[in-house]
KEVEX-187833 format. One line per 5 residues: their letters; for each residue x, y, z of N, C-alpha, C, CB. Coordinates in pm, whole numbers. Glycine has a CB too. Example, Ala and Ser with C-alpha at 12.3 -4.5 7.8 and 13.67 -1.06 7.14 Angstrom:
BEGIN
as) 1319:-569:780:1230:-450:780:1320:-330:780:1131:-447:905 | 1285:-225:708:1367:-106:714:1290:3:787:1408:-60:572
END
This chain:
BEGIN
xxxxx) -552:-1111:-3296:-558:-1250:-3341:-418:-1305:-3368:-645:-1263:-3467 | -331:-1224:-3436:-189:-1292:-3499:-120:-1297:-3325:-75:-1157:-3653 | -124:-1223:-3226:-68:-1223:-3107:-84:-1359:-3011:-122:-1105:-3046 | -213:-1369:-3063:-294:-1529:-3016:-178:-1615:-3053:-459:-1587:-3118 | -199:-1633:-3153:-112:-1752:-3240:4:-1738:-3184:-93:-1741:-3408
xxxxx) 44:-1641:-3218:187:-1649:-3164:199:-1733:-2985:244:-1461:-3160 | 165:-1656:-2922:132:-1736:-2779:131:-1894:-2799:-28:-1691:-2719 | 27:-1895:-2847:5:-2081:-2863:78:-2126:-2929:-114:-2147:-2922 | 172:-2133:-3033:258:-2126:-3117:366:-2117:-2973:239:-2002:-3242 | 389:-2060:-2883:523:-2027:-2828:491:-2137:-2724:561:-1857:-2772
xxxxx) 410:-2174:-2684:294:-2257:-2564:341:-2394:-2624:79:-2222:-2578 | 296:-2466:-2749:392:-2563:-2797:542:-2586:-2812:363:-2571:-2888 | 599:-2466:-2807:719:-2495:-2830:803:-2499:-2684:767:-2397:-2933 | 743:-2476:-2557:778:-2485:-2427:774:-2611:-2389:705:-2411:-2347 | 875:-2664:-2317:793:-2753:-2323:929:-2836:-2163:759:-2830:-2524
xxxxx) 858:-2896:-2052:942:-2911:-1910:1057:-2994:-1964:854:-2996:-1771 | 1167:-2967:-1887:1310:-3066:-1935:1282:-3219:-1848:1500:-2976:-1865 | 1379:-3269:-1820:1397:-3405:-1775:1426:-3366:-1586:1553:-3491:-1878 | 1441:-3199:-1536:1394:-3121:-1454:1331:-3084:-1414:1400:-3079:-1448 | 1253:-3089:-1303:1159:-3032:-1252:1171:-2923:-1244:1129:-3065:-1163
xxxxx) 1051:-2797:-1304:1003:-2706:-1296:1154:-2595:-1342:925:-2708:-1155 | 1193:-2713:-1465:1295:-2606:-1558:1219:-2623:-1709:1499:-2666:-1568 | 1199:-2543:-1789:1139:-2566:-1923:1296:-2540:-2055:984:-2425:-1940 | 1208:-2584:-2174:1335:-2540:-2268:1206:-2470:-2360:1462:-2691:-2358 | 1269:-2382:-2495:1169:-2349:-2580:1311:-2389:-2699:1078:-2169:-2560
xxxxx) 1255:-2416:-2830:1285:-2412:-2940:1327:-2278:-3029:1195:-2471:-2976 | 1449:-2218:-3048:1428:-2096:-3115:1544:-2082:-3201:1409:-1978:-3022 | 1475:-2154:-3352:1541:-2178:-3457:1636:-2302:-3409:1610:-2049:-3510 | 1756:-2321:-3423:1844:-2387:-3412:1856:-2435:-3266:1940:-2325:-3466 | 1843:-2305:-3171:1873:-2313:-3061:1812:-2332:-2951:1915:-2249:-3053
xxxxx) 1799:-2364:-2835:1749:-2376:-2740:1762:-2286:-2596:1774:-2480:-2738 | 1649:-2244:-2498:1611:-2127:-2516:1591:-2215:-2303:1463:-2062:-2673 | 1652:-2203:-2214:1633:-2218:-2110:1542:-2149:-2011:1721:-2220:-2090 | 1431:-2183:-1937:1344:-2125:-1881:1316:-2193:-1747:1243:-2113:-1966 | 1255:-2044:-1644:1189:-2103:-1526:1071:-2025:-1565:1256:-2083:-1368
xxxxx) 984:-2090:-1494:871:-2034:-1442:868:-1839:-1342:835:-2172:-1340 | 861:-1776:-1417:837:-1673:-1309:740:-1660:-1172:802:-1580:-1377 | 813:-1686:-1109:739:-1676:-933:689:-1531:-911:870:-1707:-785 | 735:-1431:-964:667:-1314:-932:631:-1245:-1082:761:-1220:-830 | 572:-1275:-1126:528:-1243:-1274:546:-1004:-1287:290:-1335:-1288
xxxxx) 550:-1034:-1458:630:-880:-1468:711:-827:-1429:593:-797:-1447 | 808:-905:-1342:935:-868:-1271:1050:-934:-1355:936:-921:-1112 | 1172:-857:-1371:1298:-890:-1434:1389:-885:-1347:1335:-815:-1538 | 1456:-953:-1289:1524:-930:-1157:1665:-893:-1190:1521:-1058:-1059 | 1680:-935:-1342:1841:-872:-1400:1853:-844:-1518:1960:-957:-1392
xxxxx) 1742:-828:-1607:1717:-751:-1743:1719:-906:-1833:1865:-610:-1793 | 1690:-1027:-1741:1680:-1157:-1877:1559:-1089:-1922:1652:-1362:-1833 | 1497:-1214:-2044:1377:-1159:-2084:1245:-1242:-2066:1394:-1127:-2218 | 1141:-1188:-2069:1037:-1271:-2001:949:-1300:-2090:971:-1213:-1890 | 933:-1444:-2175:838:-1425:-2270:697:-1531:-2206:911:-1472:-2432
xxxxx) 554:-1484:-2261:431:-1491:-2182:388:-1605:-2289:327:-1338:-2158 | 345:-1734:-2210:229:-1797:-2318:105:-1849:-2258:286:-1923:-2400 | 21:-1812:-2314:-108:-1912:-2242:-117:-1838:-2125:-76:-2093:-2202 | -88:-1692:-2083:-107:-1654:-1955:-9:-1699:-1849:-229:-1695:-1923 | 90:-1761:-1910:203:-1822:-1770:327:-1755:-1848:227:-2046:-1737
xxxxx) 397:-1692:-1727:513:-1601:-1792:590:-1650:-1783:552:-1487:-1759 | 765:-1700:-1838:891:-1792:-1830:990:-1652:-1831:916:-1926:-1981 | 1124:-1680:-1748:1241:-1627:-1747:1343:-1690:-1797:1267:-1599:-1644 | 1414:-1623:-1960:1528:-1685:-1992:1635:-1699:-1883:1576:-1620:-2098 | 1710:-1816:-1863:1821:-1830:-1783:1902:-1877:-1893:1809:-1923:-1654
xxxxx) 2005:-1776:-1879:2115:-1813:-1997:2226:-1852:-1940:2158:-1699:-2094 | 2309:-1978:-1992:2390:-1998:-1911:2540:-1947:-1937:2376:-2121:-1893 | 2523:-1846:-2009:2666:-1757:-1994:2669:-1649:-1841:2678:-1638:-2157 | 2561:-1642:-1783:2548:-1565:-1656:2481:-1705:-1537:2419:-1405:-1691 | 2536:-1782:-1563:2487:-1873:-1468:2573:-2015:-1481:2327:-1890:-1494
xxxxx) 2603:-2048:-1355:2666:-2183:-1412:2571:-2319:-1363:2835:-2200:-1346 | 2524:-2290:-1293:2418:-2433:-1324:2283:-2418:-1415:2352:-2492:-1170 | 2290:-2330:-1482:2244:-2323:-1597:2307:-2417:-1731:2253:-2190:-1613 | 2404:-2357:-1711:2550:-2366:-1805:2553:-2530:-1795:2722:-2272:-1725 | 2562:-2624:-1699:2552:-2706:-1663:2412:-2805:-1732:2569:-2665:-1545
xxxxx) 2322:-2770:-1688:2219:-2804:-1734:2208:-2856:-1896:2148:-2701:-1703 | 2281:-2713:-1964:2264:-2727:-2109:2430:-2797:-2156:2220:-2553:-2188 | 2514:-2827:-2080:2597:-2906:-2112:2562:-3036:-2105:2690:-2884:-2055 | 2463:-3102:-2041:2398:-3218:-2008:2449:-3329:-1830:2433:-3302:-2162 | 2431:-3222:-1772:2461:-3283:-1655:2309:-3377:-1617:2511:-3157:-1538
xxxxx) 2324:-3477:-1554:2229:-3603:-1591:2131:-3551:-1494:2289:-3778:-1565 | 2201:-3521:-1351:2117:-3458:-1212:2161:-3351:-1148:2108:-3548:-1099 | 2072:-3309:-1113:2056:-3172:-1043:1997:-3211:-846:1907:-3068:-1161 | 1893:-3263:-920:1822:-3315:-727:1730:-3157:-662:2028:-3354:-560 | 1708:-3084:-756:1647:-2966:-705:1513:-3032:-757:1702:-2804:-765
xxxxx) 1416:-2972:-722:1282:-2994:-720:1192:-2882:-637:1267:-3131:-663 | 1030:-2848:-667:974:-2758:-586:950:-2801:-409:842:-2730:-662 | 948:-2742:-407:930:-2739:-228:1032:-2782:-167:819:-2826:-162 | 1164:-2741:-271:1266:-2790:-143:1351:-2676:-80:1380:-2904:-197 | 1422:-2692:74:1488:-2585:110:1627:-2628:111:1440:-2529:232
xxxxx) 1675:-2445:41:1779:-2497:-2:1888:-2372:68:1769:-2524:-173 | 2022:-2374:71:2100:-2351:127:2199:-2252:16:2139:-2473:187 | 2228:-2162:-77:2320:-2095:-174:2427:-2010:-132:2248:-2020:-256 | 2566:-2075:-132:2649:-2012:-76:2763:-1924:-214:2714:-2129:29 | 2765:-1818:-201:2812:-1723:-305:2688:-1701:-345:2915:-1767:-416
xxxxx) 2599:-1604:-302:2452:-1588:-418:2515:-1479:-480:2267:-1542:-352 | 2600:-1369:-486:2607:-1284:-511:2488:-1219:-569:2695:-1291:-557 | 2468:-1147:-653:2352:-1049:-668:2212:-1108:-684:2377:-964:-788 | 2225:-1258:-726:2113:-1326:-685:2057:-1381:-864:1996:-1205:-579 | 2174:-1368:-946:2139:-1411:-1083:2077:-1570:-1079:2279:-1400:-1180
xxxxx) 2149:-1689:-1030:2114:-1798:-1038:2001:-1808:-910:2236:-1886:-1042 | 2027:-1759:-803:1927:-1741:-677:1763:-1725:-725:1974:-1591:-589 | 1764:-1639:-780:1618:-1602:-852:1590:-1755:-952:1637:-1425:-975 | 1631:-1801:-995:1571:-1864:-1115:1600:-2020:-972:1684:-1844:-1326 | 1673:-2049:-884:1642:-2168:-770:1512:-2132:-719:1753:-2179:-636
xxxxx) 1474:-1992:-690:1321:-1955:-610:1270:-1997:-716:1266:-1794:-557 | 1278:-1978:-867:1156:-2016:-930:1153:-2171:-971:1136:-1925:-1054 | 1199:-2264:-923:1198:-2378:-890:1150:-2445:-805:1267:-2398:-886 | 1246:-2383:-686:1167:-2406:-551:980:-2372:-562:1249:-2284:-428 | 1000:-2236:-603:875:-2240:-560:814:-2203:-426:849:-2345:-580
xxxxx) 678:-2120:-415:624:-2115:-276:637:-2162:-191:547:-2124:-256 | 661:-2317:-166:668:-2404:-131:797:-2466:-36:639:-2442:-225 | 902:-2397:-123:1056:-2358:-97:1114:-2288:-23:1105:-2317:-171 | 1219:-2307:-2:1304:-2202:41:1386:-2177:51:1308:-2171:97 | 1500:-2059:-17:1636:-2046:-26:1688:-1918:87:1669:-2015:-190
xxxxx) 1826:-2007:182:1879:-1940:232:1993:-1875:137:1905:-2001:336 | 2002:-1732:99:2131:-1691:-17:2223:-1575:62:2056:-1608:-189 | 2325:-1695:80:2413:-1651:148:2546:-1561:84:2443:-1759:209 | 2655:-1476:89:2710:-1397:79:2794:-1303:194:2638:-1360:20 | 2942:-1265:130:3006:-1199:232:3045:-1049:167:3136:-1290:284
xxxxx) 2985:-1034:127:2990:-925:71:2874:-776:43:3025:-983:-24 | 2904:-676:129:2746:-632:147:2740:-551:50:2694:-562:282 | 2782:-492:-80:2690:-468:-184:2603:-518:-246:2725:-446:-248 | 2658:-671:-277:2600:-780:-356:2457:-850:-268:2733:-900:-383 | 2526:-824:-103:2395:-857:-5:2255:-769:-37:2442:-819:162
xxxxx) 2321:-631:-55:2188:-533:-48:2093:-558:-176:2237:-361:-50 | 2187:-608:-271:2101:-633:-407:2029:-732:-387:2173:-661:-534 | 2075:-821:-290:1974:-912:-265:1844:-919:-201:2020:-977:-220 | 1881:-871:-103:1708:-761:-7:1650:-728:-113:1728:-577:100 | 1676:-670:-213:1600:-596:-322:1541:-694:-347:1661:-528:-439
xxxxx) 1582:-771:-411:1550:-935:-468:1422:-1002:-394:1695:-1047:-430 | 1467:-1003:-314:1405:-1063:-220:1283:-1010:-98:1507:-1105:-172 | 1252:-864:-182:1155:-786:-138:969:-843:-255:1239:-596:-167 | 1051:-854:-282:941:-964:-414:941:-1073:-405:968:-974:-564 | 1075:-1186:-403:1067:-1312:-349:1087:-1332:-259:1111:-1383:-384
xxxxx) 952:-1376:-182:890:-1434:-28:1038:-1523:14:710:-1568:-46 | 1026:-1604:-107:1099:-1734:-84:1245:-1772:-36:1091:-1787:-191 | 1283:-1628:-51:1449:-1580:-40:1480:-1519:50:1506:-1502:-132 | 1591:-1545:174:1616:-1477:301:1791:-1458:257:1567:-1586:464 | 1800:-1356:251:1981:-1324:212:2034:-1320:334:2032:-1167:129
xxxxx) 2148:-1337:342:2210:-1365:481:2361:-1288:467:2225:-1550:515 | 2453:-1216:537:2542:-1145:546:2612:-1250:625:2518:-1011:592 | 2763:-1335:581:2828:-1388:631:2940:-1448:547:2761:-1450:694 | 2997:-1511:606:3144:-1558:587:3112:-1690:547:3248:-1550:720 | 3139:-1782:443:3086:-1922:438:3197:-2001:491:3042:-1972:291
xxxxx) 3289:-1968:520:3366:-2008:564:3374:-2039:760:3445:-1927:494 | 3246:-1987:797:3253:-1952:942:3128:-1973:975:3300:-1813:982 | 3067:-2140:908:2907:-2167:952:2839:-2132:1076:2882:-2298:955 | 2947:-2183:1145:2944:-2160:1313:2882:-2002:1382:3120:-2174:1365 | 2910:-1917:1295:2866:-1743:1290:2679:-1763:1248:2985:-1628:1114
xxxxx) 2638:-1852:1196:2503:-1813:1107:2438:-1950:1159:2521:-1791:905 | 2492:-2078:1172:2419:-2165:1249:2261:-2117:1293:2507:-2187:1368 | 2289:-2028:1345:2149:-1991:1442:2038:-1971:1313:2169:-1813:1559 | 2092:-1901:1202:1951:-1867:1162:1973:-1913:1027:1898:-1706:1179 | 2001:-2034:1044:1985:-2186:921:1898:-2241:939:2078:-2307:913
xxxxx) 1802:-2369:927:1789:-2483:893:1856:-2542:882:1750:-2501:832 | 1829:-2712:930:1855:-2831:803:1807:-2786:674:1774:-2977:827 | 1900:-2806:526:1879:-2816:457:1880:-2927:338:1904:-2745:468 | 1749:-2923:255:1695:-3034:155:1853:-3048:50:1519:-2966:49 | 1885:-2955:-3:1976:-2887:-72:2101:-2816:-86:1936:-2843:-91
xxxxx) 2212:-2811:-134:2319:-2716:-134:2351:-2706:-207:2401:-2714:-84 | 2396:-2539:-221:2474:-2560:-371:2604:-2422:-335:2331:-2517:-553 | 2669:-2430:-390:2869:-2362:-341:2848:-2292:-448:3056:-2480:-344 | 2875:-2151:-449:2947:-2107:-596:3039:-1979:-529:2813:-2045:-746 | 3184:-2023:-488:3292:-1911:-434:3424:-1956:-483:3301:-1896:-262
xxxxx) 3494:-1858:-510:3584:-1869:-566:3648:-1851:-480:3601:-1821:-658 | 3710:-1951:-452:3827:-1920:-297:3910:-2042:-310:3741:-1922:-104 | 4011:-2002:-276:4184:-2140:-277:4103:-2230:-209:4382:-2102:-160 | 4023:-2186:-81:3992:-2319:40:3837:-2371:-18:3976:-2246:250 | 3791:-2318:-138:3619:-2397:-144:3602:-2507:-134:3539:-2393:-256
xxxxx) 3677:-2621:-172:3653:-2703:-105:3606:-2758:8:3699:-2718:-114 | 3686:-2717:127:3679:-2692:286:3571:-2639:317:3778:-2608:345 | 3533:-2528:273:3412:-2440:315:3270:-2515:255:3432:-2272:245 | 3294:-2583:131:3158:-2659:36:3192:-2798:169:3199:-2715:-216 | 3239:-2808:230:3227:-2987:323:3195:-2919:482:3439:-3118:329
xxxxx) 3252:-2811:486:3199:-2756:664:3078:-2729:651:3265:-2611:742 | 2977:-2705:551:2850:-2649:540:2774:-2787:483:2846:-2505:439 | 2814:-2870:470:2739:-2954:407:2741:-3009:528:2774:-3024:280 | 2845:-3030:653:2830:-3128:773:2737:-3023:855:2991:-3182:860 | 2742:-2928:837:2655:-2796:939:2538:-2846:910:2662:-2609:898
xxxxx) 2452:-2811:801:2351:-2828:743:2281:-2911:683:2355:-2783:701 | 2339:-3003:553:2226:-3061:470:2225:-3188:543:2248:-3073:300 | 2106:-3222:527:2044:-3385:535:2081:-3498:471:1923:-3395:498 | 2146:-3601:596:2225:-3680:537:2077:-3767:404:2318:-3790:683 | 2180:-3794:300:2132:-3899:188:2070:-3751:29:1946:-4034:291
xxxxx) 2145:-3631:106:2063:-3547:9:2184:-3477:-48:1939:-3442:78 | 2146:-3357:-181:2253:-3358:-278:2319:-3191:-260:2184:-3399:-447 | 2441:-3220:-234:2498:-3071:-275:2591:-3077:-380:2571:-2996:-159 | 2571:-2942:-415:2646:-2847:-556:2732:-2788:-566:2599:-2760:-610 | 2886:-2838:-651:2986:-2724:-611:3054:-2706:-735:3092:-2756:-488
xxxxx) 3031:-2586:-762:3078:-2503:-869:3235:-2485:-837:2993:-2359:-876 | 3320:-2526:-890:3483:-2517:-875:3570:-2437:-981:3540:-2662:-881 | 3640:-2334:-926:3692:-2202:-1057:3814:-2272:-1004:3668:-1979:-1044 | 3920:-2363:-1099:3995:-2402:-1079:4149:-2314:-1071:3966:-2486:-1145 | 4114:-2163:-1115:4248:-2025:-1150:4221:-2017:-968:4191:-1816:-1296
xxxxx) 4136:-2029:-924:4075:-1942:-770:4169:-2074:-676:3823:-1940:-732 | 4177:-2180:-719:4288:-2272:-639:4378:-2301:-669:4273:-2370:-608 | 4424:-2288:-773:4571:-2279:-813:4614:-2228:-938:4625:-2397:-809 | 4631:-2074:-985:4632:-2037:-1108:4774:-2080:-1172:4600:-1891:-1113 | 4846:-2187:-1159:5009:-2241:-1226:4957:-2335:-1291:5146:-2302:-1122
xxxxx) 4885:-2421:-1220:4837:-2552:-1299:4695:-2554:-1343:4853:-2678:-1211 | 4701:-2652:-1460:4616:-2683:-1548:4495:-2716:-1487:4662:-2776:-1626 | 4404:-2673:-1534:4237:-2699:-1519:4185:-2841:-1456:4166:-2693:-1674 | 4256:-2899:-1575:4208:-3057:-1573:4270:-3152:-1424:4282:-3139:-1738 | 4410:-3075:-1381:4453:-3128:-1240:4439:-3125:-1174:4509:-3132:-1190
xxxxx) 4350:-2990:-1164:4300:-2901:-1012:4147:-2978:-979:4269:-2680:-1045 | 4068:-3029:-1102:3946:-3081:-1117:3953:-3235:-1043:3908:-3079:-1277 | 4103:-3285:-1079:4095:-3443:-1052:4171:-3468:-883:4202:-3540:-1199 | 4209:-3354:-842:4267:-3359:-717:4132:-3283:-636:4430:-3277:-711 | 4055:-3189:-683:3945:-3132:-612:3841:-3302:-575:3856:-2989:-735
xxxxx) 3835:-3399:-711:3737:-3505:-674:3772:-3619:-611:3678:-3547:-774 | 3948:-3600:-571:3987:-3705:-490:3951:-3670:-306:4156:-3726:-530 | 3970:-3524:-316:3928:-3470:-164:3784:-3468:-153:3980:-3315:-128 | 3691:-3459:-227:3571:-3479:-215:3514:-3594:-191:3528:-3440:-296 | 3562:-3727:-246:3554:-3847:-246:3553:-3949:-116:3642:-3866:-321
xxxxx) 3666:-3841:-55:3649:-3934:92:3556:-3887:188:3781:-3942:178 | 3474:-3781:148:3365:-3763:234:3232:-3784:178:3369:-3639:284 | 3207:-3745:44:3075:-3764:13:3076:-3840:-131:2998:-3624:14 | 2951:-3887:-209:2934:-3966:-303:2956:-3872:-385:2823:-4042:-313 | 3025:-3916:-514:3045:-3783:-646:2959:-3865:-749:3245:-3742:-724
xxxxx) 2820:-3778:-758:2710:-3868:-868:2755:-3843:-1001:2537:-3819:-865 | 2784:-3711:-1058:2813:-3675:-1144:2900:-3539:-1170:2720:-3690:-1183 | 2968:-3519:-1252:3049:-3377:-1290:3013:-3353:-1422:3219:-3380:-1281 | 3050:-3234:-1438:3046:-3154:-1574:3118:-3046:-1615:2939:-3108:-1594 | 3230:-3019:-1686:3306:-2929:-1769:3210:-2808:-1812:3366:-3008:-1896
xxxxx) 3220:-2689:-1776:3089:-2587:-1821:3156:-2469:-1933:3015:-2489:-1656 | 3274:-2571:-1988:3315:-2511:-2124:3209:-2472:-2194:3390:-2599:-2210 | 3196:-2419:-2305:3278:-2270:-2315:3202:-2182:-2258:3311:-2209:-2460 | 3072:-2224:-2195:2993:-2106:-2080:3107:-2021:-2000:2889:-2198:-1940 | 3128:-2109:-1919:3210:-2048:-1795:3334:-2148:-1794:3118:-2048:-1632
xxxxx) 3431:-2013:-1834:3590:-2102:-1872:3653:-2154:-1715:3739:-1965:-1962 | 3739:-2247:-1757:3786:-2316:-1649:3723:-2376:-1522:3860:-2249:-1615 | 3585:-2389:-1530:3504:-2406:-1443:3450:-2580:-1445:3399:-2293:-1468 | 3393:-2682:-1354:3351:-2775:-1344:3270:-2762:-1211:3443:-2862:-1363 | 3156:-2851:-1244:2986:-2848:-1165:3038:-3015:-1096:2783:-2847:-1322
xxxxx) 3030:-3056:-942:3034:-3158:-883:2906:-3193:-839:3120:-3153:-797 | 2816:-3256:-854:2680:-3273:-747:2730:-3420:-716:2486:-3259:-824 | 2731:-3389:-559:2797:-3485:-449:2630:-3506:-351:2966:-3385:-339 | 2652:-3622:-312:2532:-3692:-240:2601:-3718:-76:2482:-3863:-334 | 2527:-3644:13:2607:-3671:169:2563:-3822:185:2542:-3556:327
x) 2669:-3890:272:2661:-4009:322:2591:-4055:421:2750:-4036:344
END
């Protein structure tokens, strides 16, 4: 009986963000970021999974995630939604990847891309449970190599730390996404120029972005993830 309560008790305090198919919970002071688990009893990286009402949620914390991190800094839009296909370049082991499938949804579908084949194989793992996830072994820098087994995509989102991300977040957005739709670029401003300041590398990254695509909104993902800023740009 007291286990009941608790549930329903945790069932009220869930409750969807201003996001589709992202939840928040209340816990004490703090606030408590959630997806929906797409493959229920599965932990895909030791977050924790708490159950209410029979529907299970995955904490996404945004010290291991930056559009998490984002989210709870108050970035206004995202543009993800279920059933959309989406495109993730840097998935590495598939921390933020997993919690986009549980967004997306059945319905969805994430290409999670990577050049790196340890972090690839963790992903197969991943993605031996989520339907929704096809990991891909490649260079993001070299669309032209993987073309073949893309889509158009609904979606994009960048997370590489490289001097050229820029370049590589605009060759994949002309490869792939659908003009009038939104991509995501996570920018480690030490990874393009570790002499200068954060704040310069951010305002010269949104002047080169500017002449190709719409910049809807940015976000500083202090003190989550240091030196870092979230761009969601709209293709023309």
């Amino acid at each position: 009986m007291r286990l009941e309560k608790t549930l329903k008790r945790d069932l009220r305090m869930i409750k969807e963000t201003s996001f589709r198919n992202i939840f928040e919970m209340k816990k004490g002071r703090k606030k408590l970021l959630l997806t929906k688990n797409l493959v229920k009893g599965v932990s895909v990286y030791g977050e924790k999974l708490i159950t209410a009402n029979d529907v299970e949620y995955r904490e996404w914390k945004p010290e291991h995630s930056k559009l998490a991190a984002a989210i709870v800094k108050g970035i206004k839009q995202i543009n993800l939604k279920p059933d959309t296909v989406v495109l993730y370049l840097g998935a590495s082991t598939g921390t933020t990847v997993s919690h986009v499938s549980d967004i997306v949804g059945k319905g969805g579908f994430v290409f999670a891309l990577d050049s790196a084949p340890r972090v690839v194989r963790d992903l197969v793992f991943v993605s031996e449970n989520r339907l929704n996830i096809a990991p891909i072994l490649a260079d993001a820098n070299q669309p032209e190599k993987y073309k073949d087994r893309i889509t158009k995509v609904d979606w994009l989102y960048q997370d590489i730390a490289q001097k050229h991300q820029v370049e590589i977040f605009l060759k994949n957005i002309s490869a792939f996404l659908k003009p009038g739709h939104f991509a995501l670029l996570a920018v480690k401003a030490r990874s393009i120029d570790v002499t200068k300041e954060p704040s310069i590398i951010f305002d010269q990254v949104k002047k080169q972005l500017e002449k190709h695509v719409i910049i809807a909104d940015k976000v500083l993902l202090n003190p989550y993830q240091k030196d870092h800023c979230l761009f969601i740009c709209k293709k023309k």
